[in-house]
Residue frames as qw, qx, qy, qz and C-alpha x, y, z in Angstrom:
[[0.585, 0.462, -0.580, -0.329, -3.66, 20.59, 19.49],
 [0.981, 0.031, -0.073, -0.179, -3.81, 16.90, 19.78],
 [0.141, 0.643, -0.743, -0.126, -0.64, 14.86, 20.50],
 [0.943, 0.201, -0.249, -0.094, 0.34, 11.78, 19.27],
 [0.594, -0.566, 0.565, -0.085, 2.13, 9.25, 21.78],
 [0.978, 0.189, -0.062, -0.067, 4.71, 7.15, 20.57],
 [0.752, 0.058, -0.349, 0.556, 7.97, 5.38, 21.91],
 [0.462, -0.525, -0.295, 0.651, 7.82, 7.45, 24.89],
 [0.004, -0.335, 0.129, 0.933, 7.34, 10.89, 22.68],
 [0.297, 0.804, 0.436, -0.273, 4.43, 13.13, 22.49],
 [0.057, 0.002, 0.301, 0.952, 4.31, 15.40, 19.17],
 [0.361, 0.536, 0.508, -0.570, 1.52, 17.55, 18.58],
 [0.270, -0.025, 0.750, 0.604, -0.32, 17.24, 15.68],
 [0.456, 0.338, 0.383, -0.729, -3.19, 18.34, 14.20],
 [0.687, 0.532, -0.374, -0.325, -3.65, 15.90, 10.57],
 [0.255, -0.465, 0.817, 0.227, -2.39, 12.37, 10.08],
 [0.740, 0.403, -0.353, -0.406, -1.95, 10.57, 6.96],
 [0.772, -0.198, 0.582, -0.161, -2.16, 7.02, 6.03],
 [0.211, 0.142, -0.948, -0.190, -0.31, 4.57, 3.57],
 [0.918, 0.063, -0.135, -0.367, -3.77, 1.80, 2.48],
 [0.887, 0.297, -0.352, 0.034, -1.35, -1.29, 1.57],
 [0.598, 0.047, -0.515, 0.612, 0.66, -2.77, 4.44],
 [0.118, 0.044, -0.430, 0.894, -0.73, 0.14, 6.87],
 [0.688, -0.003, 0.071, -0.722, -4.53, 0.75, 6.95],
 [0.965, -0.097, 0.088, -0.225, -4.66, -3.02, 6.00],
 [0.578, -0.512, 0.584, 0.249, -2.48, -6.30, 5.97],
 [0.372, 0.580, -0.548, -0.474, -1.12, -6.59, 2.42],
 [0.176, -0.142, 0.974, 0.016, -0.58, -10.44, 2.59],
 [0.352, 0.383, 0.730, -0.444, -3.92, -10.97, 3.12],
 [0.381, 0.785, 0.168, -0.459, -5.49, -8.79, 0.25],
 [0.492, 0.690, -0.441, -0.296, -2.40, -8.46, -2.53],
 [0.125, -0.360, 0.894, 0.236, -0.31, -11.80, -1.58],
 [0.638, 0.155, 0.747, -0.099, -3.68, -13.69, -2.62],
 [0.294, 0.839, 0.127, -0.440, -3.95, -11.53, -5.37],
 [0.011, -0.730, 0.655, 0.193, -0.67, -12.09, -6.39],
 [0.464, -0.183, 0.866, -0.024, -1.15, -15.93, -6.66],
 [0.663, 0.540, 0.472, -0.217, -4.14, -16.10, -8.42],
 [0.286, 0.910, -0.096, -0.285, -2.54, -13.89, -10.89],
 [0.048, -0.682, 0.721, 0.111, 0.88, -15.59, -10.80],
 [0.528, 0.083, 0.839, -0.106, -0.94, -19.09, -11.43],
 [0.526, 0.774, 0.179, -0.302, -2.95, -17.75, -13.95],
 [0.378, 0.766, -0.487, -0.180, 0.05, -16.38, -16.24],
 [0.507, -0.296, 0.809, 0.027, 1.61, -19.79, -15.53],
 [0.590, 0.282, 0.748, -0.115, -1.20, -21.44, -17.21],
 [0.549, 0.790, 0.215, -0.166, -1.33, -19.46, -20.24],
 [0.041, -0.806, 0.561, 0.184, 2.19, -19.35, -20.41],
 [0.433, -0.203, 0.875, -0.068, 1.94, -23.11, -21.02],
 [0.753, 0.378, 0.539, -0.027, -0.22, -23.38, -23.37],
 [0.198, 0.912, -0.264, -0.246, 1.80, -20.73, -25.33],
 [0.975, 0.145, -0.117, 0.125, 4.22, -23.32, -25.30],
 [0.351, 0.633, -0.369, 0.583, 6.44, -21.41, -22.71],
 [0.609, -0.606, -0.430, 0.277, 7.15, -20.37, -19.28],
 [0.042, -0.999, -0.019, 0.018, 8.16, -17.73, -17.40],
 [0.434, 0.743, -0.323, 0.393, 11.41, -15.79, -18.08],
 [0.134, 0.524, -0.494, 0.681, 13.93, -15.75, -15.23],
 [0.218, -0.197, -0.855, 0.427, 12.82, -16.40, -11.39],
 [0.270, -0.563, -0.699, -0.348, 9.05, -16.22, -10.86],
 [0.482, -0.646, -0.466, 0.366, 9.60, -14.63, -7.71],
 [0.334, -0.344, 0.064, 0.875, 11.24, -11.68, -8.64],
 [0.031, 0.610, 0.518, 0.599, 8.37, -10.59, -11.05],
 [0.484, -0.487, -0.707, -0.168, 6.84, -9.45, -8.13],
 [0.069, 0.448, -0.643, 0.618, 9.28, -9.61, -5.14],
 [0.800, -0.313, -0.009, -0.511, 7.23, -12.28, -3.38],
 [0.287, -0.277, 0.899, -0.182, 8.81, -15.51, -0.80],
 [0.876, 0.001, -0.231, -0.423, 6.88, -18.71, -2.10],
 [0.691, -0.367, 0.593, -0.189, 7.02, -21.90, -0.17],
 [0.131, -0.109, 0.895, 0.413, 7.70, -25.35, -2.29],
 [0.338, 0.507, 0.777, -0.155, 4.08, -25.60, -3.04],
 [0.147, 0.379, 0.398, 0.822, 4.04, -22.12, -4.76],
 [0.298, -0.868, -0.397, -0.030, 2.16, -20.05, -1.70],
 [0.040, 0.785, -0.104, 0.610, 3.16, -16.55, -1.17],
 [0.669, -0.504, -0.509, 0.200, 4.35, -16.64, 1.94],
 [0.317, -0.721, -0.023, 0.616, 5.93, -12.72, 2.13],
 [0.422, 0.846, 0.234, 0.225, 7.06, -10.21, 0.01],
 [0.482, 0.169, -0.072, 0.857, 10.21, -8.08, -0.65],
 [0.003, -0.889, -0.318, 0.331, 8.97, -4.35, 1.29],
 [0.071, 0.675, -0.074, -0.730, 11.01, -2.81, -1.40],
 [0.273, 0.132, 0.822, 0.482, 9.61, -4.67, -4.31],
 [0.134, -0.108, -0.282, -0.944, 7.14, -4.09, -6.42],
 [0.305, -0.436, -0.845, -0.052, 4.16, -6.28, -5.04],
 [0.261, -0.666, -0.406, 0.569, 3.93, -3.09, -1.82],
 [0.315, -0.327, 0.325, 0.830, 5.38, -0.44, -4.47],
 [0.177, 0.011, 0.641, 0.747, 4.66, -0.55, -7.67],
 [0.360, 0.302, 0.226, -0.853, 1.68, 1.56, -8.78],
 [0.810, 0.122, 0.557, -0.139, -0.83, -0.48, -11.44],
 [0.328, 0.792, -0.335, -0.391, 0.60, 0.60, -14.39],
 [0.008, 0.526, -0.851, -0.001, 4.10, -0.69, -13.20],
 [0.649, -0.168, 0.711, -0.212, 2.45, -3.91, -12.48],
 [0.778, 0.567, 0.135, -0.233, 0.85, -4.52, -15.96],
 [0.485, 0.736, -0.462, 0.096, 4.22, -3.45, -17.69],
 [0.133, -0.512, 0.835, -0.152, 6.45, -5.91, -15.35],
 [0.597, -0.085, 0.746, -0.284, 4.16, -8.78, -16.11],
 [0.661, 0.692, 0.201, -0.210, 3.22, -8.17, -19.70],
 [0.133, 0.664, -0.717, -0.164, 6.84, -8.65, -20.55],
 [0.607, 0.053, 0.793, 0.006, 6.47, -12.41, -19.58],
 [0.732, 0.481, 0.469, -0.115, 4.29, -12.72, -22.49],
 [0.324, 0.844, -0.334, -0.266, 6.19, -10.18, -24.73],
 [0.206, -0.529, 0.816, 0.105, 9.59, -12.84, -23.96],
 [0.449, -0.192, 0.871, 0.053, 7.51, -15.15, -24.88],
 [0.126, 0.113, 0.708, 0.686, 6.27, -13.93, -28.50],
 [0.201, 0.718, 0.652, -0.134, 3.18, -12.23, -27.80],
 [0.236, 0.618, 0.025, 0.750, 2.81, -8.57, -29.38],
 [0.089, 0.019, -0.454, 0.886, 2.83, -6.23, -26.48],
 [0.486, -0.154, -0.063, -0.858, -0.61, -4.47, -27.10],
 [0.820, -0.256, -0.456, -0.231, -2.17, -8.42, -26.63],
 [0.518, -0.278, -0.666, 0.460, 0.16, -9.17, -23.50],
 [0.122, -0.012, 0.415, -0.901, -1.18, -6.08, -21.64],
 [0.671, -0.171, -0.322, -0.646, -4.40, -7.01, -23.04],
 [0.800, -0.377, -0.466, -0.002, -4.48, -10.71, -21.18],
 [0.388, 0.063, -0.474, 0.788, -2.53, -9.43, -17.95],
 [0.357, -0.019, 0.152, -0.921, -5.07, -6.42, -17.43],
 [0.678, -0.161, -0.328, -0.638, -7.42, -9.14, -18.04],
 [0.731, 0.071, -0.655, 0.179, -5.75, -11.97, -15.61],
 [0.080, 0.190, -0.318, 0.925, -5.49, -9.13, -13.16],
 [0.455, -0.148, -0.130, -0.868, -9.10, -8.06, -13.36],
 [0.858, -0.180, -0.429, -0.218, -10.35, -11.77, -12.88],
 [0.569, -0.115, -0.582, 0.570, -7.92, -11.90, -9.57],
 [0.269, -0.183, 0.285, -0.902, -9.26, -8.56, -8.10],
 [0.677, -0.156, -0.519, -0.497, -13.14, -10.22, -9.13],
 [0.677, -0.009, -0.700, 0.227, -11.88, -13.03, -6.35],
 [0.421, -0.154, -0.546, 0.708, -10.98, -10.75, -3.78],
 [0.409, -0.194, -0.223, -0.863, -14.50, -8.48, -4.65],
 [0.599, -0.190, -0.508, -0.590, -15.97, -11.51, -3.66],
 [0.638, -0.391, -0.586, 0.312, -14.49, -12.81, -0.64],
 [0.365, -0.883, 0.075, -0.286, -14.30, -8.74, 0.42],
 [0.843, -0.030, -0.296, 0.448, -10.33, -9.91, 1.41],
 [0.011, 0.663, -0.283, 0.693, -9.23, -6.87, 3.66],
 [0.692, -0.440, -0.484, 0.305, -7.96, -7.52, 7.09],
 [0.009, -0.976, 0.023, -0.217, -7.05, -4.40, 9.14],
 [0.508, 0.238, -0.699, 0.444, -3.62, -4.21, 10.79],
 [0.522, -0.479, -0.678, 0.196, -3.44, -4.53, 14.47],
 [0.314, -0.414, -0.418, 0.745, -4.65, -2.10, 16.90],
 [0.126, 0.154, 0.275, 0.941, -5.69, -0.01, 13.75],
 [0.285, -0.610, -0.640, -0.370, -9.73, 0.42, 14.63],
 [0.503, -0.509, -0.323, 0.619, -8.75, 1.62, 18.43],
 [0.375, -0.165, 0.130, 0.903, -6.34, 4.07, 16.86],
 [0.038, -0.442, -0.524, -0.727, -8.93, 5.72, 14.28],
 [0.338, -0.762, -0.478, -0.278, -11.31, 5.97, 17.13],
 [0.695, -0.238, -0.181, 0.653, -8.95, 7.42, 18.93],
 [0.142, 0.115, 0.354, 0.917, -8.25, 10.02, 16.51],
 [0.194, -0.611, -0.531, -0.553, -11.62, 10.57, 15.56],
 [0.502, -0.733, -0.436, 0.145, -12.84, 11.23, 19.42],
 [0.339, -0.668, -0.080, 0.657, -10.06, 14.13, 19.54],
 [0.448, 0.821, 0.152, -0.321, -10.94, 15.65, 16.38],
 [0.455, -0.451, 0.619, 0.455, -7.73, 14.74, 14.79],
 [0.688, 0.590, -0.254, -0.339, -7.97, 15.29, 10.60],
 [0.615, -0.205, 0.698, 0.304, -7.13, 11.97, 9.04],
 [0.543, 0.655, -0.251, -0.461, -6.14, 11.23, 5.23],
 [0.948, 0.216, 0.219, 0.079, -5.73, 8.39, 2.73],
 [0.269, 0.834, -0.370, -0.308, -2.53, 8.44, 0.48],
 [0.765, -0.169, 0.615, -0.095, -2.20, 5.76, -1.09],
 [0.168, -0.308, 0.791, 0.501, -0.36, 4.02, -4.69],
 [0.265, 0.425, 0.864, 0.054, -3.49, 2.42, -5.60],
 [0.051, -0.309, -0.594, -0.741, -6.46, 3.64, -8.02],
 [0.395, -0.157, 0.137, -0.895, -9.42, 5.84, -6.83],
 [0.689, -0.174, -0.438, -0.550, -11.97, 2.81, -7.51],
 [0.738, 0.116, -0.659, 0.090, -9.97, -0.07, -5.42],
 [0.054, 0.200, -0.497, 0.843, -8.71, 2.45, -2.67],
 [0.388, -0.310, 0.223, -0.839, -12.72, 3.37, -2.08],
 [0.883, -0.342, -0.031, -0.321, -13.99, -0.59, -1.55],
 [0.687, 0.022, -0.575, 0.444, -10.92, -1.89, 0.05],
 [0.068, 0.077, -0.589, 0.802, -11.97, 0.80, 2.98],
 [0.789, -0.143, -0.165, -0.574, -15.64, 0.08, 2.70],
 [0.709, 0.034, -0.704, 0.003, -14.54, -3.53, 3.07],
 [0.478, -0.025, -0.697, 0.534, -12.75, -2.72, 6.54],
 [0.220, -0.823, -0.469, -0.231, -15.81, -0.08, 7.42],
 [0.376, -0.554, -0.162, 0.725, -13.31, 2.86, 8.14],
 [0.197, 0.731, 0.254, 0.602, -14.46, 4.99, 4.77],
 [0.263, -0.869, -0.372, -0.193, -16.01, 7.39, 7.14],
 [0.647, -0.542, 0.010, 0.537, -12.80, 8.27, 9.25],
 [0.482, 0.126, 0.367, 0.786, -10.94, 10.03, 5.93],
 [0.127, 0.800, 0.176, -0.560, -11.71, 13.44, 5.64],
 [0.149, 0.766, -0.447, -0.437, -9.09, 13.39, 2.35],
 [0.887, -0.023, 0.436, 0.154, -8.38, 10.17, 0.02],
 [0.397, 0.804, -0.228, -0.380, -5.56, 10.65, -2.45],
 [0.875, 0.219, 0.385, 0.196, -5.08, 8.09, -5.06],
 [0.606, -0.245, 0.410, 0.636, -2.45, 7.68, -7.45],
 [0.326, 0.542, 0.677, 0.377, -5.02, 8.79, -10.42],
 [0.100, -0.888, -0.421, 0.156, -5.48, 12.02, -8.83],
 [0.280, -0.858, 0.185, 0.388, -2.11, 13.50, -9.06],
 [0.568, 0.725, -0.362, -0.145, 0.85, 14.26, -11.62],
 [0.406, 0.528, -0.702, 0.251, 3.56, 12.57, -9.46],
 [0.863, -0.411, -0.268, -0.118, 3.27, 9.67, -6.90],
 [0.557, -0.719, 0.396, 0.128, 5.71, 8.79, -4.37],
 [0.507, -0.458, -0.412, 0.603, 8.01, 9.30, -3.28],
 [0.120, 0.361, 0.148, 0.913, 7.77, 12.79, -4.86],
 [0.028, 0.195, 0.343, -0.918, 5.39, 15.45, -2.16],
 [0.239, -0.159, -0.430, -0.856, 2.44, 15.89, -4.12],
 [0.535, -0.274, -0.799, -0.020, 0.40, 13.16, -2.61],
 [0.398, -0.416, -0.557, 0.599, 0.89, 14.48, 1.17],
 [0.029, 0.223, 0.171, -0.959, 0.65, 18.14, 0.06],
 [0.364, -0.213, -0.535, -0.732, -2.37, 17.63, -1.63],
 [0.487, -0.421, -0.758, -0.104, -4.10, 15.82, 1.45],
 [0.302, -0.283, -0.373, 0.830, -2.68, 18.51, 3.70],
 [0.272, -0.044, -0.264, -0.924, -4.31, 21.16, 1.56],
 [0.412, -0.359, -0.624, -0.559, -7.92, 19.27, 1.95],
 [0.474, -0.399, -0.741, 0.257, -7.60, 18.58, 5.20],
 [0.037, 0.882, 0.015, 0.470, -6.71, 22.13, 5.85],
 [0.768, -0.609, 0.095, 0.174, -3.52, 21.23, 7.85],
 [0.270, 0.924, -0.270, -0.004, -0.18, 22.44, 7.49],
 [0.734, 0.216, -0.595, 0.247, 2.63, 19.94, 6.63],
 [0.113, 0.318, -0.658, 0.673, 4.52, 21.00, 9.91],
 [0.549, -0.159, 0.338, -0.748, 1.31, 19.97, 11.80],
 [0.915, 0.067, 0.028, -0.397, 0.66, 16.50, 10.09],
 [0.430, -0.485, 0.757, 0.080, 2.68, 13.18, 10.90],
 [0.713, 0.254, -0.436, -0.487, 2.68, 10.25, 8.00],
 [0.716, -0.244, 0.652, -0.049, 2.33, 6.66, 8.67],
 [0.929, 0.282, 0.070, -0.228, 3.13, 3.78, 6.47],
 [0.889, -0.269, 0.353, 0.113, 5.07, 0.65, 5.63],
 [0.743, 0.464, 0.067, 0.478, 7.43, 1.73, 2.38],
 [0.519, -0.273, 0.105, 0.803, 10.64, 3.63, 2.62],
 [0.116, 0.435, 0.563, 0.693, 8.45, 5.94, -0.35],
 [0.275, -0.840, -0.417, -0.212, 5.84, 6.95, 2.03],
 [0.369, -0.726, -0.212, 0.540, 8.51, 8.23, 4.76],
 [0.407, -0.004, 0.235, 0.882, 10.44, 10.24, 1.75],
 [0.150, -0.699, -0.506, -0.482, 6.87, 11.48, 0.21],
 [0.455, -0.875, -0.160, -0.026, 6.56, 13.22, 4.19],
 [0.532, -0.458, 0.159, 0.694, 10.23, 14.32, 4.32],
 [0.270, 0.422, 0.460, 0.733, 9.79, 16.18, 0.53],
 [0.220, -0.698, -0.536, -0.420, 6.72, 17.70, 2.20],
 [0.080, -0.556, 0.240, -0.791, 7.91, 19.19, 4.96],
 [0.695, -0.657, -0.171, -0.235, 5.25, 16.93, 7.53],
 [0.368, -0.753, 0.482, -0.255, 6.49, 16.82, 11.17],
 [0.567, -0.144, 0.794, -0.163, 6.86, 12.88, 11.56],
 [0.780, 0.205, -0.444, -0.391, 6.92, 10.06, 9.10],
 [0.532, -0.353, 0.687, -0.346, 6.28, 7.00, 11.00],
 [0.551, 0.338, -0.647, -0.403, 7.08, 3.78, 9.41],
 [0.841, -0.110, 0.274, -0.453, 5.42, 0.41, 10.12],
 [0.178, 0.512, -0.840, -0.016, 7.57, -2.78, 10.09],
 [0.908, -0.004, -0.042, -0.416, 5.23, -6.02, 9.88],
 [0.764, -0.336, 0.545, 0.080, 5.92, -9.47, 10.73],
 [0.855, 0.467, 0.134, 0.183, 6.56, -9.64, 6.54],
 [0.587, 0.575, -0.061, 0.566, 9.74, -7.65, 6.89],
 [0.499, -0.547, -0.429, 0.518, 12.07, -5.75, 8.84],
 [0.042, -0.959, -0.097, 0.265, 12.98, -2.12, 9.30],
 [0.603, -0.256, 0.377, 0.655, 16.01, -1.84, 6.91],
 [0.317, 0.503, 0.491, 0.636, 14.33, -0.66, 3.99],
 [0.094, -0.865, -0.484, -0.091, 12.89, 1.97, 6.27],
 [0.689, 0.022, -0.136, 0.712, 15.57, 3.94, 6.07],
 [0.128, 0.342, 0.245, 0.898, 13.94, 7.55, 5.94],
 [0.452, -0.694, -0.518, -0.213, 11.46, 7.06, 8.92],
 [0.211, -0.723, 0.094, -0.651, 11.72, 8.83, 12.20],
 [0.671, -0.132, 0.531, -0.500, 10.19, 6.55, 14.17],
 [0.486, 0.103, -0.811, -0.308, 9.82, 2.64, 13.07],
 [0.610, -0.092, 0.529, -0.583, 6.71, 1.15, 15.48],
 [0.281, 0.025, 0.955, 0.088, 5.60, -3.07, 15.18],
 [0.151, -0.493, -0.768, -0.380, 1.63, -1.90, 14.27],
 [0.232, -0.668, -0.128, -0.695, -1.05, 0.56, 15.70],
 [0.660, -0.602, -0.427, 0.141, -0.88, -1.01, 19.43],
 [0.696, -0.192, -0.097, 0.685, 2.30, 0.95, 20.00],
 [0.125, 0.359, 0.152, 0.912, 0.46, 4.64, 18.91],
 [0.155, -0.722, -0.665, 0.112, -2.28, 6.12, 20.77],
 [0.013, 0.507, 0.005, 0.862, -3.68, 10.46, 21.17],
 [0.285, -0.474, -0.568, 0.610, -4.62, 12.74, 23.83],
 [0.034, 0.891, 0.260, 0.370, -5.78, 16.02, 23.89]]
């Protein structure tokens, strides 16, 4: 069986899963622009409404803005890393509600303010990978190591945000939020990717950057949930990891 090397301990393993957002890629990059466009937008219609937003703009979100209004980080237990799209619609489509729209029309221009901020990042193909992560995959891949997606996001977004970074091919398993009854932190997710991969929890280690993903692999039973602490945030929220590593330089397999 493969083992995975990290902080000075080998575990064998024979399956690891991946967190997309904040762990397969850098979230800034991809959702904090996302987040602007989106958070400029509702500004601007929120103005001509002849309002503004409710309460502190930042906390829609959980996002750091500079004086200029640039994203410049993000709460890791907010909803910007978190929140699945649903939640997003329904935590932004209140703005409008507070500010006299019916509901059915503020989800309507949200899902549509949304849609025209994804459109943006379709077109510049915004996906950066984290460090060290391309190494690591070939890594994996070269010792036969089963990898899997698992990931908050929708089936459509999930498959061209890993086109984008040209690691589709690596995933033997992708499970999206759309696929299952319960998302994280609740087990389903992991045991469902275990089951495709044909790996047994006790045999498969999880990575990724929310405090959700290490519970989701503690529910399940995997061996290791290994949580990823970026330069946006520190390791407090990770409170349920094993192991808390800077990015992918700091993992590497053997046979």
């Amino acid at each position: 069986m493969p083992l995975l090397h990290v902080n000075g301990i080998s575990v064998p393993c024979k399956a690891i899963l991946f967190d997309k957002d904040g762990t397969l890629l850098d979230l800034m990059e991809m959702w904090g622009t996302w987040a602007e466009s989106v958070l400029r937008d509702m500004e601007t219609h929120l103005a001509l409404a002849g309002s503004g937003f409710t309460g502190d703009k930042s906390l829609l979100l959980g996002t750091v803005q500079d004086a200029k209004g640039r994203i410049t980080g993000y709460d890791p237990g907010g909803p910007l890393p978190m929140a699945t799209v649903e939640q997003t619609y329904g935590i932004l489509a209140w703005q409008f509600y507070a500010a006299g729209v019916p509901w059915n029309d503020a989800v309507t221009r949200v899902m549509g303010i949304a849609k025209d901020a994804m459109n943006g990042l379709r077109e510049r193909r915004s996906a950066r990978p984290l460090p060290g992560l391309l190494p690591f995959l070939r890594q994996c891949q070269e010792v036969s190591l089963r990898m899997g997606v698992v990931t908050s996001d929708e089936s459509q977004t999930t498959a061209e945000h890993l086109e984008w970074l040209g690691i589709s091919g690596y995933f033997g398993s992708v499970v999206t939020r759309d696929r299952v009854r319960k998302g994280k932190p609740a087990p389903e997710m992991a045991e469902t990717a275990c089951r495709e991969l044909g790996a047994l929890p006790e045999e498969t280690v999880v990575i990724g950057d929310s405090n959700a993903d290490m519970q989701m692999g503690r529910g399940a039973g995997l061996r290791l949930a290994i949580g990823i602490s970026s330069a946006a945030g520190t390791a407090e929220h990770l409170t349920d990891a094993d192991i808390v590593v800077r990015d992918f330089t700091q993992l590497s397999v053997s046979l």
